[in-house]
Wavefront OBJ file of the C-alpha trace (Angstrom):
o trace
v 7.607 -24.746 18.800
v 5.232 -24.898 15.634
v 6.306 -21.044 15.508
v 10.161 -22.390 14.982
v 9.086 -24.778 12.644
v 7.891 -22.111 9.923
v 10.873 -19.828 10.783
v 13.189 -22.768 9.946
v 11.624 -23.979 6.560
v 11.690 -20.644 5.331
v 15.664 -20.288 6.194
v 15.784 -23.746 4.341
v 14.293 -22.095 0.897
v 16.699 -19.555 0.944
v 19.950 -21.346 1.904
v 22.607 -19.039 3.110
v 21.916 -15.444 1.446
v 20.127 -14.146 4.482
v 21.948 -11.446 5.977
v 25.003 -11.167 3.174
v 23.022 -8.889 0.453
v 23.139 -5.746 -0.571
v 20.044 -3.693 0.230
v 19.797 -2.613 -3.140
v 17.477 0.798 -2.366
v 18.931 1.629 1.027
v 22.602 2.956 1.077
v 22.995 1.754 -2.803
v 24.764 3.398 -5.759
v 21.583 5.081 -8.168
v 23.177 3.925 -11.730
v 23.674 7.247 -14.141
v 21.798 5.897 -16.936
v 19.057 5.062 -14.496
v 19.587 8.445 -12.922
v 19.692 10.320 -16.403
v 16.185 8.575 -18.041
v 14.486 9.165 -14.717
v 15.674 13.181 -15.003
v 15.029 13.493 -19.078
v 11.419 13.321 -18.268
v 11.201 15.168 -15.389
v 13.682 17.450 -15.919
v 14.221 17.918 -19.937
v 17.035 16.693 -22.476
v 19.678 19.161 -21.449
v 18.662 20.632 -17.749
v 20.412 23.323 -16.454
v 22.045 23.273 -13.079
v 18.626 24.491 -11.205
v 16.460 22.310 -13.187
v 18.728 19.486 -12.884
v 18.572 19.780 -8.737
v 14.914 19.960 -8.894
v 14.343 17.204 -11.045
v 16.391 15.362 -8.196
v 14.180 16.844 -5.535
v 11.048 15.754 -7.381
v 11.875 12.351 -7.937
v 13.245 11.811 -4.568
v 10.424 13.711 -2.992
v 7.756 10.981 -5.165
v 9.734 7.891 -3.994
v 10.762 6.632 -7.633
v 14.507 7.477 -6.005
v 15.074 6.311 -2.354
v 16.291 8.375 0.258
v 20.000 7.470 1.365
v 20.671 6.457 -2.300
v 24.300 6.939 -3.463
v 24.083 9.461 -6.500
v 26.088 8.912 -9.635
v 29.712 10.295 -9.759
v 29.267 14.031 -11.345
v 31.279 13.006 -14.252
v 28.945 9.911 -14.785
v 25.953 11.599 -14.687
v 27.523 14.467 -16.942
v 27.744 11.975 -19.567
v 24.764 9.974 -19.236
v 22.731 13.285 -19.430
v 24.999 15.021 -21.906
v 25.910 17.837 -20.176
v 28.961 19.390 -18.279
v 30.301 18.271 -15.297
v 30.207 21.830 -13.894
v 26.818 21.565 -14.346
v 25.984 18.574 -12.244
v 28.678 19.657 -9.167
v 26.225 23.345 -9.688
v 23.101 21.199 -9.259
v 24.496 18.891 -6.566
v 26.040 21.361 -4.535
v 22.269 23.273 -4.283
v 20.700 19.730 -3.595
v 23.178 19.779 -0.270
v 22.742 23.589 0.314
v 18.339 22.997 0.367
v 19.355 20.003 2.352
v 18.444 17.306 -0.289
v 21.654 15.602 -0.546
v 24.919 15.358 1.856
v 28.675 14.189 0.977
v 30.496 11.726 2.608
v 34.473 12.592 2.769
v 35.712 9.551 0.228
v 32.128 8.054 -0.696
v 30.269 10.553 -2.622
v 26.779 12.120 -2.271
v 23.660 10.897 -0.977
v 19.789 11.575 -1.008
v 18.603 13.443 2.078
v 15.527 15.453 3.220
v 16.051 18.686 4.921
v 15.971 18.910 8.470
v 12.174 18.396 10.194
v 10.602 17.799 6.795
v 8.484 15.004 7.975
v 4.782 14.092 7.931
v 2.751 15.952 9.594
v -0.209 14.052 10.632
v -3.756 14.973 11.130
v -5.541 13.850 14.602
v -8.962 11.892 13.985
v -12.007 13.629 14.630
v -15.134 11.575 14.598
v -17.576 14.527 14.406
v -20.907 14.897 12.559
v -19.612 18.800 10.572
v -16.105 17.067 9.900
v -15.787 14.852 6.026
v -13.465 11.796 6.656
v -11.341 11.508 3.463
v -9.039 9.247 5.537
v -10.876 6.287 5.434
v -11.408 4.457 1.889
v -13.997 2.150 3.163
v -17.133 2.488 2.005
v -20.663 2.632 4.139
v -22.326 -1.026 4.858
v -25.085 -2.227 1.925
v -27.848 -1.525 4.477
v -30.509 -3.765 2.327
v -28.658 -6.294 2.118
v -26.784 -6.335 5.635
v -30.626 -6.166 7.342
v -30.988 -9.705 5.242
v -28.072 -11.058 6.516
v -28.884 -10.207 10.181
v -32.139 -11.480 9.896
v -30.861 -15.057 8.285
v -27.996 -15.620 11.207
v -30.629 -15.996 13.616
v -31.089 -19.895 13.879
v -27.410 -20.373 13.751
v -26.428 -17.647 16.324
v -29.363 -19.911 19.117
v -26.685 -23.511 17.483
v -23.267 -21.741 18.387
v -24.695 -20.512 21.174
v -24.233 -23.887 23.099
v -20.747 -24.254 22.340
v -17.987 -22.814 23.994
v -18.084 -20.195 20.781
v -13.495 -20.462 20.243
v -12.415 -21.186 16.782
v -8.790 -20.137 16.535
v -8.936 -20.638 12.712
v -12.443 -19.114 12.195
v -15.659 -20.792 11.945
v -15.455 -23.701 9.454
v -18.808 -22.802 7.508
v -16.977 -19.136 6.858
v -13.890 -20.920 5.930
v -15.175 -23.276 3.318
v -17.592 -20.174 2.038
v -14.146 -18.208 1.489
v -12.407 -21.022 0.315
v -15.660 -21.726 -2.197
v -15.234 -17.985 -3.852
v -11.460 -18.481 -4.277
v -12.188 -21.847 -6.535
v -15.195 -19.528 -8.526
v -12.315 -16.997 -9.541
v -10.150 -19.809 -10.889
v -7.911 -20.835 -7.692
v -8.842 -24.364 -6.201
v -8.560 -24.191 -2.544
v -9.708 -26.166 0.413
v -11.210 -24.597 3.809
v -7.592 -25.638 5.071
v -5.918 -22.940 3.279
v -7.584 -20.400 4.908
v -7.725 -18.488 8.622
v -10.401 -15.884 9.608
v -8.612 -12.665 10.847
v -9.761 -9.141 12.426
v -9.179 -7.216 8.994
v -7.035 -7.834 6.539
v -4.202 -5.696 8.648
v -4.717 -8.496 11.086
v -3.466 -10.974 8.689
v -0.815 -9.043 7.199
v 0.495 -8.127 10.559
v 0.407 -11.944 11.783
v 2.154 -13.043 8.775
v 4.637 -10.212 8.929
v 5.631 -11.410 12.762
v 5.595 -15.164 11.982
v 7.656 -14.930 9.160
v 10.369 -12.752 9.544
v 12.440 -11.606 12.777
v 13.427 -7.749 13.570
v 16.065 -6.677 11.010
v 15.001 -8.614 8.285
v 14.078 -6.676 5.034
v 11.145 -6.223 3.761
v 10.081 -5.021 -0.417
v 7.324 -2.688 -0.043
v 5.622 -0.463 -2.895
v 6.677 3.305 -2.547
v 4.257 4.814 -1.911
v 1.794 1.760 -0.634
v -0.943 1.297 2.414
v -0.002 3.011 5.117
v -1.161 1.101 8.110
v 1.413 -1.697 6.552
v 4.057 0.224 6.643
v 3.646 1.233 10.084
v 3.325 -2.713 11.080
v 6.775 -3.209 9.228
v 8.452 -0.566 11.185
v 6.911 -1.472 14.442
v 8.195 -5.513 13.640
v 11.556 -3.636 13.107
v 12.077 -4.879 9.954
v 13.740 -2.600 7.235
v 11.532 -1.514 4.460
v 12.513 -1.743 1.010
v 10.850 -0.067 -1.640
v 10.141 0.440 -5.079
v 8.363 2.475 -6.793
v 5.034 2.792 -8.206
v 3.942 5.721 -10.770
v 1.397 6.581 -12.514
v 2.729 4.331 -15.298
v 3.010 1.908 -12.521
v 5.011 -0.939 -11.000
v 9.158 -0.188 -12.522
v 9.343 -3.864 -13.318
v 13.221 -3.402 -13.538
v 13.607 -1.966 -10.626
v 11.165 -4.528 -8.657
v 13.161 -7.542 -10.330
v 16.674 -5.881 -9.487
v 16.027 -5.170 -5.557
v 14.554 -9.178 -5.062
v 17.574 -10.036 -6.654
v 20.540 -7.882 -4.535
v 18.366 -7.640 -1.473
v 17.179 -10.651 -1.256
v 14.243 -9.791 0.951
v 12.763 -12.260 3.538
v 9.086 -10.778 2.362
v 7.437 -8.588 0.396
v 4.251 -6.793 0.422
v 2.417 -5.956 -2.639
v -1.020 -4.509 -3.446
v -1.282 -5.745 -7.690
v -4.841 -5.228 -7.872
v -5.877 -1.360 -7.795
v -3.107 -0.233 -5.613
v -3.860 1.593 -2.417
v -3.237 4.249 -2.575
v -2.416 5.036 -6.668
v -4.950 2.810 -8.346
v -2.629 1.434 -10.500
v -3.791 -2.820 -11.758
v -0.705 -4.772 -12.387
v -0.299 -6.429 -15.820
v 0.020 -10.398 -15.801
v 3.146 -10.472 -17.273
v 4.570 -8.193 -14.930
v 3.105 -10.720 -11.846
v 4.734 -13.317 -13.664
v 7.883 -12.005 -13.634
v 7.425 -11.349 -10.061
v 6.825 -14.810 -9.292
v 10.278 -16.356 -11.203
v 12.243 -14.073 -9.559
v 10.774 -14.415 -5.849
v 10.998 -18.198 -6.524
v 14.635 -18.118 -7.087
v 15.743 -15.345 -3.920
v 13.298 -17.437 -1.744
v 11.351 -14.566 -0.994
v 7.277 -14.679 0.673
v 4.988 -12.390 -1.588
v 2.221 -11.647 1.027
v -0.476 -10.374 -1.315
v -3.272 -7.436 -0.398
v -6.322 -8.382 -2.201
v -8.586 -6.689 -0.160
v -9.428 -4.181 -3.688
v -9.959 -7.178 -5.897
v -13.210 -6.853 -6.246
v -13.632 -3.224 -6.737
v -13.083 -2.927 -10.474
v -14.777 -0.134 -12.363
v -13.801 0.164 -15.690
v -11.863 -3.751 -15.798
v -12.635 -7.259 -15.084
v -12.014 -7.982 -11.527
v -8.516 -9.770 -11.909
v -8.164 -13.441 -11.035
v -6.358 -14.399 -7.768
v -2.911 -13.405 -7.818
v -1.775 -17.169 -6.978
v -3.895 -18.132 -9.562
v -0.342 -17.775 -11.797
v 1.838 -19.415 -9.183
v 1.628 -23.327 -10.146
v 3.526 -22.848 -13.445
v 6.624 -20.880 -10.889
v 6.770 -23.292 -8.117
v 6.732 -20.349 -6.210
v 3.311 -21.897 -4.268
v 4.290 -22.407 -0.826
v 6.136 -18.748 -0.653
v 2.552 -16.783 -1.237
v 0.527 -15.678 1.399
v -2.793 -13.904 -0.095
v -4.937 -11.802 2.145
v -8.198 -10.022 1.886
v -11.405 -8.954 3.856
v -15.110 -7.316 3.919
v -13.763 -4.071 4.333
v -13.671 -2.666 1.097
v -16.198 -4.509 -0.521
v -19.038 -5.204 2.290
v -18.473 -3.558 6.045
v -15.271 -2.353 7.597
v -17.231 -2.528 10.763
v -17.245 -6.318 10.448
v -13.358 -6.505 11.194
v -13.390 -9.265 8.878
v -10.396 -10.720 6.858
v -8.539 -13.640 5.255
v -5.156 -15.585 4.937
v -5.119 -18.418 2.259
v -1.638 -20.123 2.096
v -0.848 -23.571 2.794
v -2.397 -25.651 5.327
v 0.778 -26.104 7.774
v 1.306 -22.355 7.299
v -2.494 -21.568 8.448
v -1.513 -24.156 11.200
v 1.481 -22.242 12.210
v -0.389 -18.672 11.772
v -3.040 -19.871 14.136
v -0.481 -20.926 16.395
v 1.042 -18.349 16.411
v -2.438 -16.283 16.926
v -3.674 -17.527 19.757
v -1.456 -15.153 22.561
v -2.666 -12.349 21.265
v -6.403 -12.804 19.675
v -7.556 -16.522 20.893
v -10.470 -15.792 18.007
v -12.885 -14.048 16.245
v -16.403 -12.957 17.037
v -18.715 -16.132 16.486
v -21.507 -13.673 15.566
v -19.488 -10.988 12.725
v -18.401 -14.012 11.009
v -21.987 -15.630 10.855
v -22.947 -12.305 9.052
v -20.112 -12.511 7.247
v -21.072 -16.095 5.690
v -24.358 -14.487 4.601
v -22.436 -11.056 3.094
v -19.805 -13.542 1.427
v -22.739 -15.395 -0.765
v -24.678 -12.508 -1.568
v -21.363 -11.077 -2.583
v -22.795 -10.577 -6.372
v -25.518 -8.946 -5.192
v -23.369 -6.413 -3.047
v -21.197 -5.208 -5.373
v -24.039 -4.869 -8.592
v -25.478 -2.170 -5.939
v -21.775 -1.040 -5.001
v -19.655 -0.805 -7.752
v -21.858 1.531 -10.053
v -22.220 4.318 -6.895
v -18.457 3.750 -6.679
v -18.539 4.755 -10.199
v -20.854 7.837 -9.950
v -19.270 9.165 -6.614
v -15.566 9.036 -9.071
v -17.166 10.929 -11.204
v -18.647 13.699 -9.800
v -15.276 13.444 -7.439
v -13.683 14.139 -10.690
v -15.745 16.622 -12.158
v -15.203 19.415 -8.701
v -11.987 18.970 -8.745
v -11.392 19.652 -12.426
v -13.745 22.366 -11.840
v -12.336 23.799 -8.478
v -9.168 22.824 -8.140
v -7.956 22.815 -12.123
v -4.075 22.409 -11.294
v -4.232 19.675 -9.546
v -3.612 16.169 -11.763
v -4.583 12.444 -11.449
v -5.479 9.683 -13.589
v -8.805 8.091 -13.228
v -8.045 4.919 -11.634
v -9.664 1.499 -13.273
v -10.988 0.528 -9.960
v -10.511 0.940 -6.215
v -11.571 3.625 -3.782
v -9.182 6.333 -4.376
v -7.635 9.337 -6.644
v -4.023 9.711 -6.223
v -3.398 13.234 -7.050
v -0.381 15.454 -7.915
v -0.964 18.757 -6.312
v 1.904 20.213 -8.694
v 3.560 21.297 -5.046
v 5.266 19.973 -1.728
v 2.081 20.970 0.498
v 0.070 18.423 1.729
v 0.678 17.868 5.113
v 0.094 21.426 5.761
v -2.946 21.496 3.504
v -4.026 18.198 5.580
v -3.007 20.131 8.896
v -5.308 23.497 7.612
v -8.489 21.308 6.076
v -9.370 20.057 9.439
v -10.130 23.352 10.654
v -12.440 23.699 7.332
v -14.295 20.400 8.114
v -11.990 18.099 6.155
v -10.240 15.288 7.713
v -7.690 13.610 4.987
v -3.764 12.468 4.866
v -1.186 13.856 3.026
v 0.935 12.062 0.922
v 3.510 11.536 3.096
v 1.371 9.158 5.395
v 1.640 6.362 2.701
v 5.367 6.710 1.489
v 8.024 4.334 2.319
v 10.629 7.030 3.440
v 9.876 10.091 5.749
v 8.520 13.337 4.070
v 8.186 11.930 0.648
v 5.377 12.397 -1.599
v 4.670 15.253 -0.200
v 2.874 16.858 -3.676
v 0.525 13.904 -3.398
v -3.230 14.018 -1.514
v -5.145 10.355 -1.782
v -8.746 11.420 -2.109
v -11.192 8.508 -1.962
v -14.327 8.563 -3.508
v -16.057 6.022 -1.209
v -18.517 8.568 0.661
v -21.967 9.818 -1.226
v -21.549 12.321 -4.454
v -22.665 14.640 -2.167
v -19.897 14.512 -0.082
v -17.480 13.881 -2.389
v -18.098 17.283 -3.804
v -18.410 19.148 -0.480
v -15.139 17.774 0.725
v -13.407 19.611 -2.757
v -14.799 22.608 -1.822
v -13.490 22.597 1.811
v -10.328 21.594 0.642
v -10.405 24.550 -2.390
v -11.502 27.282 0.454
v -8.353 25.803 2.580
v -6.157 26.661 -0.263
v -7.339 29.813 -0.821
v -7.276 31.033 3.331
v -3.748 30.265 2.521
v -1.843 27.309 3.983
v 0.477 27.540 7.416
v 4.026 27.341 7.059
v 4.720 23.356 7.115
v 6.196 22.667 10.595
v 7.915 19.619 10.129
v 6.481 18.495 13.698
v 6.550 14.692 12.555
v 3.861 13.926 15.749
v 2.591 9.828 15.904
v 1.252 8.520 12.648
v -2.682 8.461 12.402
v -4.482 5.505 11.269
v -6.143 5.354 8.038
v -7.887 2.881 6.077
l 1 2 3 4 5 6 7 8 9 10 11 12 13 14 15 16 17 18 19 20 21 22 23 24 25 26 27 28 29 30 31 32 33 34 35 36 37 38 39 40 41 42 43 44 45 46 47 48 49 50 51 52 53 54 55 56 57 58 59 60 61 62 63 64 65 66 67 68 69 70 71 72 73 74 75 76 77 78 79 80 81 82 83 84 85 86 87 88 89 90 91 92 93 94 95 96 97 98 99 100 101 102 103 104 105 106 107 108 109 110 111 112 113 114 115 116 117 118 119 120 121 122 123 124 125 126 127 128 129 130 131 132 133 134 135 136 137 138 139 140 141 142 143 144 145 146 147 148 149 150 151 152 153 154 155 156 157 158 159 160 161 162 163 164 165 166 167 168 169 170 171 172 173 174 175 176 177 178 179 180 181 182 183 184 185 186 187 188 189 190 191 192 193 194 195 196 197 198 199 200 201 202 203 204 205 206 207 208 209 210 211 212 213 214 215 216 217 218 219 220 221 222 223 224 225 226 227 228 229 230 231 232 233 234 235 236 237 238 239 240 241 242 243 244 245 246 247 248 249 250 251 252 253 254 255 256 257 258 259 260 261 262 263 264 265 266 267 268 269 270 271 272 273 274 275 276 277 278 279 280 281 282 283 284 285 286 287 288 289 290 291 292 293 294 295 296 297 298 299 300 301 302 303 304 305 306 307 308 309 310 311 312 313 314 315 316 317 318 319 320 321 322 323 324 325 326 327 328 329 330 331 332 333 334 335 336 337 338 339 340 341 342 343 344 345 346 347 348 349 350 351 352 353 354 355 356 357 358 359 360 361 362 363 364 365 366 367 368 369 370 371 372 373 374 375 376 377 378 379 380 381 382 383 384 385 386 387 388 389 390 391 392 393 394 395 396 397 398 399 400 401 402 403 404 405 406 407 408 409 410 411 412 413 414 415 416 417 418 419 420 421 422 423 424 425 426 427 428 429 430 431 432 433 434 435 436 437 438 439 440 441 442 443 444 445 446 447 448 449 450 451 452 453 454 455 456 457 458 459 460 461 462 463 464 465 466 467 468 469 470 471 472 473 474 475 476 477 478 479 480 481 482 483 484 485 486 487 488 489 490 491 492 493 494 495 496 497 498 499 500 501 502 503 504 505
């Protein structure tokens, strides 16, 4: 019943558009100008036909154009770009002939992949002679998790006669959460917040309470990809927007809240999994007006917050929501993981109290609660938090570095921008080959995913490889190697197979 409650106040904030908008990236018209700026850089001023088809396949294949997008009218796009129309039906009719684009009789052409272009995924294999590039987590502080284990033991003998159930987490973790939120410049109360397994725990939750199958969803393109497989598993339809390596298309963000009018949306602003990328405050701003006026939840990934290299770690997200009355519509999230333990399984919600009421609620089929003894060691990791990352974040920085340096030394074509914090490089591999080159690397002692594992649509980003830096230098430059001798055995024909998806972190 409390579950019905939620559902029902979040109908109430957005009246009567659900179900009557236009998904504005799936089965929309791609404007010409739009179309034409987006090919001018990849593409040049006055493309020829082949050029002009490739530049389609390029964006298209890097998610800043969604598959099953309407393209512009050849004359349209003729003029935008400044070019002949014989030109554009040329470089259409080769996107349908390579598969990239089909015609409807009456209703133009749209994006497509080719037949069996899909990720391929790697399987996991937890063996000693095998780097894991998959996970972006890194390795616990082992000084300071030995203090921690050693100061829980007095309280571990107290909740030890109790029953040991706390559907919302214990309340000294809770307030300790809650306490580090008001340091970085959001006031919140121990209320506001529910212990979770993880971060994908919470998101997941929130995902299911607030939204029903069919319901759409904004997602970053390309963005975490154990999200995106919860969104497709709720059945609700992704809708993305892109996110460069200039960043977050502001426009295009702003535009699809506006026609779609999705029920959620799931962002990562502070060093984007899997690109890096730190959104500006103006941008968030933005953001926040115009999900206040569609009435749509921001669920917000902090779970990278704290992992800022070369920046100021970024003040909470909500932080800039009282001025937007946009409050009560964001959900943040966050967790250990990234910056303490992934092995903890320990992670956040802070929204409003009835919503943590109705979250717990709606918990307690599933997951009645967490481990009484992780998030005792979690109270002690939270307030030696300082401590962690002065250890953490300059190894973070050495092991980018020398990440860096051996690829720029043994893999020279391949491109990336050094990320201002995070775990990960997001590179450009200047060809449509990394699920094979993720398929062949595990036979060289190299388990990563391609970039298709973290893209909103099937078989894009497919020139991209996220390589974290979170293991020791050592590794870090071992695992370049691997992947530099994969290359040069020379890489399988990509099959296409598709396979389940792999987790990743």
């Amino acid at each position: 019943m409390a579950d019905m409650q939620v559902v029902r106040s979040v109908d109430n904030t957005r009246g009567n558009t659900r179900g009557n908008t236009l998904d504005s990236t799936r089965g929309s018209t791609l404007g010409s100008r739009r179309l034409a700026a987006l090919l001018t850089a990849t593409a040049g001023e006055r493309p020829g036909y082949r050029a002009l088809a490739q530049g389609v396949r390029t964006l298209l294949l890097d998610g800043r154009i969604a598959l099953h997008s309407r393209l512009p009218a050849e004359r349209e796009l003729a003029t935008a770009l400044g070019i002949s129309r014989a030109t554009v039906t040329a470089a259409y009719d080769l996107l349908r002939t390579d598969g990239f684009a089909h015609s409807r009789r009456g209703s133009g052409t749209w994006t497509a992949l080719p037949a069996g272009r899909r990720p391929s995924n790697v399987a996991y294999a937890d063996t000693d002679d095998v780097i894991d590039l998959a996970m972006a987590a890194p390795h616990a502080p082992q000084g300071v998790l030995a203090d921690a284990l050693a100061a829980v033991t007095g309280a571990v003998a107290r909740h030890g006669a109790t029953a040991g159930y706390h559907p919302y987490g214990l309340p000294e973790l809770r307030a300790a959460v809650a306490d580090r939120f008001t340091r970085r410049g959001l006031p919140t109360l121990p209320e506001q917040i529910l212990i979770t397994s993880g971060a994908q725990q919470a998101v997941s939750l929130t995902l299911s309470l607030l939204s029903r199958p069919g319901d759409r969803v904004l997602v970053e393109n390309p963005s975490y990809a154990n999200v995106l497989d919860a969104v497709r598993r709720g059945g609700l339809r992704a809708t993305p927007v892109p996110v460069t390596d200039d960043g977050w298309d502001a426009e295009v963000a702003e535009s699809t809240l506006r026609q779609a009018a999705p029920r959620l949306a799931y962002l990562v602003p502070d060093f984007h999994n899997p690109t890096g990328r730190l959104m500006p405050v103006e941008q968030r701003r933005r953001l926040l007006d115009t999900a206040r006026r569609t009435g749509t939840w921001l669920i917000v990934d902090e779970t990278l917050t704290d992992i800022a290299l070369d920046v100021p770690a970024p003040a909470p997200f909500a932080s800039l929501a009282a001025g937007h009355g946009v409050g009560e519509q964001l959900v943040t999230v966050g967790s250990l993981s990234k910056t303490h333990w992934g092995g903890l399984r320990i992670g956040w919600v802070r929204a409003s109290s009835q919503l943590i009421t109705e979250l717990a609620t709606h918990r307690v089929p599933t997951d009645i609660a967490g481990s009484v003894l992780d998030q005792l060691l979690a109270i002690e990791l939270v307030e030696r938090t300082e401590a962690v990352l002065k250890e953490r974040l300059p190894l973070l920085r050495a092991q980018r570095s020398a990440l860096a340096a051996a690829l720029a030394e043994q893999l020279p074509e391949w491109r990336w921008q050094l990320p201002p914090g995070g775990l990960c490089l997001w590179v450009d591999l200047g060809a449509p080959v990394s699920s094979a080159l993720a398929s062949a690397a595990l036979d060289h002692g190299v388990r990563i995913e391609g970039g298709a594992r973290f893209g909103a649509d099937p078989g894009t980003h497919e020139h991209r490889l996220r390589i974290p830096y979170a293991l020791p230098a050592e590794l870090c430059v071992a695992a370049v190697g691997r992947l530099a001798a994969t290359l040069a055995a020379g890489l399988p024909a990509a099959d296409g197979a598709g396979g389940r998806r792999h987790w990743v972190a």
